[in-house]
Residue, then its C-alpha position, 0 to 999 in steps of 0.5 A: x483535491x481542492x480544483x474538483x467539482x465537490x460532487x464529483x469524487x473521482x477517488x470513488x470513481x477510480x475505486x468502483x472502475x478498477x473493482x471489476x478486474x479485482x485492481x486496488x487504487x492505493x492512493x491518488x495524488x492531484x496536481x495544485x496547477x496547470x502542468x502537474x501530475x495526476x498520480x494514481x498508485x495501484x495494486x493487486x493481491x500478490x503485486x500487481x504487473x505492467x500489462x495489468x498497470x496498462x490496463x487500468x491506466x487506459x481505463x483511468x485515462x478515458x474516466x478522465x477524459x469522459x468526466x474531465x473533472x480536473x480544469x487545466x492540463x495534466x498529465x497521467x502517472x499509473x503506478x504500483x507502491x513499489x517493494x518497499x512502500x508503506x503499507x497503510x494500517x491496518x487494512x494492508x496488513x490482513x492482505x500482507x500475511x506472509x510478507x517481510x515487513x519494517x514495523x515502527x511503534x510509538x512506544x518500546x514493545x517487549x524493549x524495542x521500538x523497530x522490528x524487522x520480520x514477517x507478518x505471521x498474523x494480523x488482526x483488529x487487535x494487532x499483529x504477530x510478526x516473526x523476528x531473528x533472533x540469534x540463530x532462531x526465530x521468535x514471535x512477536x506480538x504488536x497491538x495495533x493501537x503501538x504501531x507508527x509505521x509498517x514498511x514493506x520490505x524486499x530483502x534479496x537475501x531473504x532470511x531462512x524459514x524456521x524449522x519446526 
């Protein structure tokens, strides 16, 4: 961000943009020189489509144009995170509550440091993830002060909802 006006925040300017159509910016990325890629990730509750990735790229491509805060030649890159993305802890994780994850933690919990499953709950004090074990399914509590890294997962074969 280093080739910006520093009383411009075009991160903010992105963010106040898109709010009204209910489009979250996940992360933007600017080019360090002349030719780079400006590259805007966003998403929506539920995943966002290419008709709503269309709409807010033209918004996002006539705020540059307007503000032109960048001082050479880019070029625009909108996109989503994609299926298996990171997901940024812990403000992704309330919006993910039903969705499978990968989660990494810095020390073992209950004896292991990777657990794969889907987010039960989430809250300021951790998250309750359903794993497989065996033939059954069981809960597992993750303090969020544990977790290194929450991943995203799309599983085709998706495992079986447990019965209760």
């Amino acid at each position: 961000m280093n080739n910006l006006d520093p009383t411009f925040n075009l991160e903010q300017e992105i963010r106040v943009l898109l709010s009204p159509l209910g489009i979250e910016l996940h992360s933007l990325d600017l080019p360090k020189r002349q030719g780079g890629v400006v590259r805007v990730t966003l998403d929506e509750p539920g995943g966002i489509n290419l008709d709503r990735l269309e709409i807010a790229s033209r918004r996002i491509a006539d705020l540059l144009d307007l503000t032109d805060p960048i001082p050479f030649r880019y070029r625009l890159e909108v996109g989503s995170p994609g299926l298996d993305r990171i997901l940024k802890v812990p403000e992704e994780l309330f919006v993910n509550v039903g969705r499978t994850v990968k989660i990494k933690t810095v020390n073992p919990v209950n004896g292991q440091k990777v657990f794969r499953g889907k987010i039960e709950s989430a809250d300021s004090i951790g998250v309750r993830l359903t794993v497989p074990s065996g033939k059954k399914f069981v809960t597992e509590s993750i303090p969020l002060s544990e977790i290194k890294e929450v991943q995203a997962q799309f599983w085709e074969d998706a495992p079986p909802k447990e019965e209760k």
